[in-house]
C-alpha positions as CSV (number, residue, x, y, z in Angstrom):
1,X,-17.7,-74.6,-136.1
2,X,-19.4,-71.4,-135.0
3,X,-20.0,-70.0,-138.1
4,X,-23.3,-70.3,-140.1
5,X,-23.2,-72.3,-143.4
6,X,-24.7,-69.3,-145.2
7,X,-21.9,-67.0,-144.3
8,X,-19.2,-69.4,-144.5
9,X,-20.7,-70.0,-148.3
10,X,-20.3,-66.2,-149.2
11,X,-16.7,-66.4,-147.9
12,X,-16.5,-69.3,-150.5
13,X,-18.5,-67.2,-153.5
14,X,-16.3,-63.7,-152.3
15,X,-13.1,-65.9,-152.9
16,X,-14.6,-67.4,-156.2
17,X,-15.6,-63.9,-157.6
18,X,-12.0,-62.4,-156.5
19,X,-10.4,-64.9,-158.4
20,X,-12.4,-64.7,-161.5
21,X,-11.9,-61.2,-161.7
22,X,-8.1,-61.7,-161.4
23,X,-6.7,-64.4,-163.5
24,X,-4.2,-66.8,-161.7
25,X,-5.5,-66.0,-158.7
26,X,-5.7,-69.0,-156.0
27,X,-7.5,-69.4,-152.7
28,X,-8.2,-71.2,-149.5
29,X,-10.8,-71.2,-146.8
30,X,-9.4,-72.8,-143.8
31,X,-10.5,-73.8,-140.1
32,X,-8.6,-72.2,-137.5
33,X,-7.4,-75.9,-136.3
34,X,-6.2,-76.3,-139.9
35,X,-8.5,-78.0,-141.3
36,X,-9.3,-77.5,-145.2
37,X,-12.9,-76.2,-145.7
38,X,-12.9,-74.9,-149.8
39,X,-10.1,-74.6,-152.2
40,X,-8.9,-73.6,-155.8
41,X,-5.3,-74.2,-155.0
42,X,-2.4,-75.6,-157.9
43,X,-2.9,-78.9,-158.8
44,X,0.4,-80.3,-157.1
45,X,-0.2,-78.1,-153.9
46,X,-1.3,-81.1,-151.1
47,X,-4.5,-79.3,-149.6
48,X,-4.3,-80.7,-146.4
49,X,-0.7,-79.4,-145.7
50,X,-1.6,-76.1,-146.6
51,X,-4.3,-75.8,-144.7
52,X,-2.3,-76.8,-141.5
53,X,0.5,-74.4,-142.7
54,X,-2.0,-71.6,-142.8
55,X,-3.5,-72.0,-139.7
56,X,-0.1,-72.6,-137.9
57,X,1.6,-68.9,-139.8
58,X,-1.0,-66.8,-139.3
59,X,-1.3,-68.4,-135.5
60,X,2.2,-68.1,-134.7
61,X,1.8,-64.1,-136.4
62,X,-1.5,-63.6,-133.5
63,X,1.1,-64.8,-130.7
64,X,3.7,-62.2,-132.1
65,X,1.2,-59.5,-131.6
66,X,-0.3,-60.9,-128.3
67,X,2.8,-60.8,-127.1
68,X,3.5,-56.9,-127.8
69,X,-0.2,-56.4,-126.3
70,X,-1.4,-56.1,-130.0
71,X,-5.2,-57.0,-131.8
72,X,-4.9,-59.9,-134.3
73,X,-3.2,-59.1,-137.1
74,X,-5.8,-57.9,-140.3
75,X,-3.3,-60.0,-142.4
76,X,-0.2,-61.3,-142.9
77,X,1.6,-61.9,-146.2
78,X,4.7,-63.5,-147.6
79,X,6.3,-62.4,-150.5
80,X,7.9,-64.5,-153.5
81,X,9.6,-63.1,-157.0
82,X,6.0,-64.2,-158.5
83,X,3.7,-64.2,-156.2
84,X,2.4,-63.4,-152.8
85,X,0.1,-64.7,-149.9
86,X,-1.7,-63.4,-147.7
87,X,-3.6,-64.9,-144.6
88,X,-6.4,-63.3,-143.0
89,X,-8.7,-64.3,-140.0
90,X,-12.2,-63.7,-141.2
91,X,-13.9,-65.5,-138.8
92,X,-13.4,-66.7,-135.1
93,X,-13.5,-70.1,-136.4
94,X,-11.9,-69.6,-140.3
95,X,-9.4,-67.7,-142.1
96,X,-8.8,-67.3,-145.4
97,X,-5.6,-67.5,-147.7
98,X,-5.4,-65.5,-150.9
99,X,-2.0,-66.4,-153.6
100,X,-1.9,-63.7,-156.4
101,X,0.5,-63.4,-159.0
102,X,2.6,-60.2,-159.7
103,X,0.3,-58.7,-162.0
104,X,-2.8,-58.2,-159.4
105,X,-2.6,-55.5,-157.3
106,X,-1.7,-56.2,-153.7
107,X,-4.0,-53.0,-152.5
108,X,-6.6,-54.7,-154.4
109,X,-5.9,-57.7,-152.2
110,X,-6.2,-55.9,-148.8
111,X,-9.4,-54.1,-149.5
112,X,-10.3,-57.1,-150.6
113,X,-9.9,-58.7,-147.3
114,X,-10.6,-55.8,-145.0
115,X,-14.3,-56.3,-147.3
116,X,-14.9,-59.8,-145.8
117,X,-13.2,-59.2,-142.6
118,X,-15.7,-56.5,-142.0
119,X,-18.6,-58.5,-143.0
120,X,-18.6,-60.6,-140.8
């Protein structure tokens, strides 16, 4: 991967303070080949599946845009009565994948991406 250990390990201590502050909170840092590289994910959630999942939505949602002669998306996000994902690229190599409950707030979330996306 491209990316430097030290900035792929604040991705991973962003992710870990995020969820700290905001109980239930759940997280992945994936390669962009779908590849698990850190996770606090449910107990009965196969990391390895997810992973590829990720990688392969928020690939399929940068074709979309491509397509219209759009950027990569800043994030996609799929809602669900009690909770919501969202997939981001950080990285040209990783993305990350935040799942909050209902009770944390979802513009919380995308500043809290736009954050890492801009440091970079």
């Amino acid at each position: 991967m491209g990316i430097g250990v030290a900035a792929r390990d604040q991705i991973k201590e962003a992710m870990a303070a995020f969820a700290q502050h905001h109980q239930g909170v759940h997280y992945a840092l994936v390669s962009r080949e779908g590849l698990p590289v850190a996770s606090k994910l449910p107990n009965h959630v196969h990391e390895e599946t997810f992973a590829i999942m990720s990688a392969t939505m928020l690939g399929a949602a940068a074709t979309v845009n491509n397509e219209l002669k759009g950027d990569e998306p800043e994030f996609i996000s799929v809602k669900s009565p009690n909770f919501e994902t969202f997939l981001s690229g950080v990285t040209k190599d990783l993305l990350v994948v935040l799942i909050t409950p209902n009770g944390v707030s979802r513009e919380a979330t995308v500043e809290f991406l736009k954050g890492i996306r801009t440091a970079r």
